[in-house]
C-alpha positions in Angstrom: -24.9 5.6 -17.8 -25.2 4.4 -14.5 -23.8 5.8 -10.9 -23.8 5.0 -7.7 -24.4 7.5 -4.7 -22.1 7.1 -1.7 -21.4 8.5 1.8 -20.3 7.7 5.1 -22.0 6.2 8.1 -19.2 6.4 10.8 -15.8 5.0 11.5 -14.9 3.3 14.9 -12.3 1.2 16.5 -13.0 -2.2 17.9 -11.1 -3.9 21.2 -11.2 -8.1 20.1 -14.4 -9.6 19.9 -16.0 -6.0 20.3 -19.5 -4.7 17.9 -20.7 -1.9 16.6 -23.8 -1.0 14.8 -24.3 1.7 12.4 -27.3 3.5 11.1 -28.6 6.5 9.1 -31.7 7.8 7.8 -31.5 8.3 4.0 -34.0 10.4 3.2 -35.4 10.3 -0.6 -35.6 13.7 -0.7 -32.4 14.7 0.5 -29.7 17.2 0.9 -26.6 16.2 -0.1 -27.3 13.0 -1.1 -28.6 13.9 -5.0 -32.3 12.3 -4.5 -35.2 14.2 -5.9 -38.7 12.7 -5.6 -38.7 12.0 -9.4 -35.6 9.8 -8.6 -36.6 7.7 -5.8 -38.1 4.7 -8.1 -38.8 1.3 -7.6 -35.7 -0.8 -7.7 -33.7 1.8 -6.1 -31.2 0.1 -4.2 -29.0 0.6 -0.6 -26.2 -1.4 0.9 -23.7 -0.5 3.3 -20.0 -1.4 3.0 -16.9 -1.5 5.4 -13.6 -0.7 5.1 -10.2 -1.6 7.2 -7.8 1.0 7.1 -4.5 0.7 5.9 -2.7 0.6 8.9 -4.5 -2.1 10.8 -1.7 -4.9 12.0 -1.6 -8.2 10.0 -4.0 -10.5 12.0 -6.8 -8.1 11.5 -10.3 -9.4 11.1 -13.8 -8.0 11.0 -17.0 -10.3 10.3 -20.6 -8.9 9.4 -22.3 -10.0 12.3 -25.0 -12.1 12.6 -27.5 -13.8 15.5 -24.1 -16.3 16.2 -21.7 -13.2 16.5 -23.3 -10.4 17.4 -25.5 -11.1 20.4 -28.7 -11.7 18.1 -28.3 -8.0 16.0 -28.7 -8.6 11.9 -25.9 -7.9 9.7 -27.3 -6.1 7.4 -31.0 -4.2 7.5 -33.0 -1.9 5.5 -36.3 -0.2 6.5 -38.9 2.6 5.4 -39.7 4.8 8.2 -42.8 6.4 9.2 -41.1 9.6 7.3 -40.7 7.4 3.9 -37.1 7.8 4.4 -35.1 4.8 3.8 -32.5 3.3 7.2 -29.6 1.3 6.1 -27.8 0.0 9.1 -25.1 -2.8 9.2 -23.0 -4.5 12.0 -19.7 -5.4 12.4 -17.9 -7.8 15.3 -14.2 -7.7 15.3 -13.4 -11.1 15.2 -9.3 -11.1 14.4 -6.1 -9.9 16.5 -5.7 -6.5 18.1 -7.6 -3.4 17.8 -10.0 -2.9 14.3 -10.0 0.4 12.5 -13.1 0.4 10.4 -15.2 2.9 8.6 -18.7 2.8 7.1 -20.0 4.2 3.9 -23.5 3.8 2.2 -24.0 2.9 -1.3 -27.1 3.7 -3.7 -28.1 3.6 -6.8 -31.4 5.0 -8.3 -33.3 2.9 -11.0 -32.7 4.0 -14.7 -34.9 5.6 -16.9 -35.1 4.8 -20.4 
């Protein structure tokens, strides 16, 4: 059976045409986050997800940024620190109508074992 570890990163509101970046440390041994260091295995795997609440007006619109949208910043990264622990970070640029309510959450899932 497989699972997937989750938690969140931040939540922010965005004015038109505003970004954010969000980051975390993840670290493999971790408390909280269900690692041990007989789990963190090859293949192991992060992304980071956004959400739009509910009660954002029609109109709307968020983009993952990239070097055209978001002043140069990546979308998406993911690094090993000097600590071995693993940074996820993602950016967002609201590119629709009116104020963006969006939230961040991690996602991983360690490599099975057979």
């Amino acid at each position: 059976m497989a699972y997937v570890d989750l938690g969140e990163l931040g939540y922010y509101t965005l004015s038109e045409d505003w970004i954010v970046t969000v980051w975390n440390n993840l670290p493999v041994v971790g408390i909280g986050l269900g690692f041990t260091n007989s789990e963190a295995k090859p293949g192991q795997w992060y992304r980071v997800a956004p959400w739009l609440d509910a009660d954002n007006s029609p109109g709307v619109s968020i983009a993952i940024g990239d070097s055209g949208t978001a002043n140069g910043r990546s979308g998406e990264a993911l690094s090993i620190d000097d600590n071995g622990n693993v940074v996820v970070a993602m950016t967002v640029v609201n590119t629709g109508k009116g104020t963006a309510a969006v939230g961040f959450q991690w996602l991983s899932a360690p490599q099975l074992t057979e």
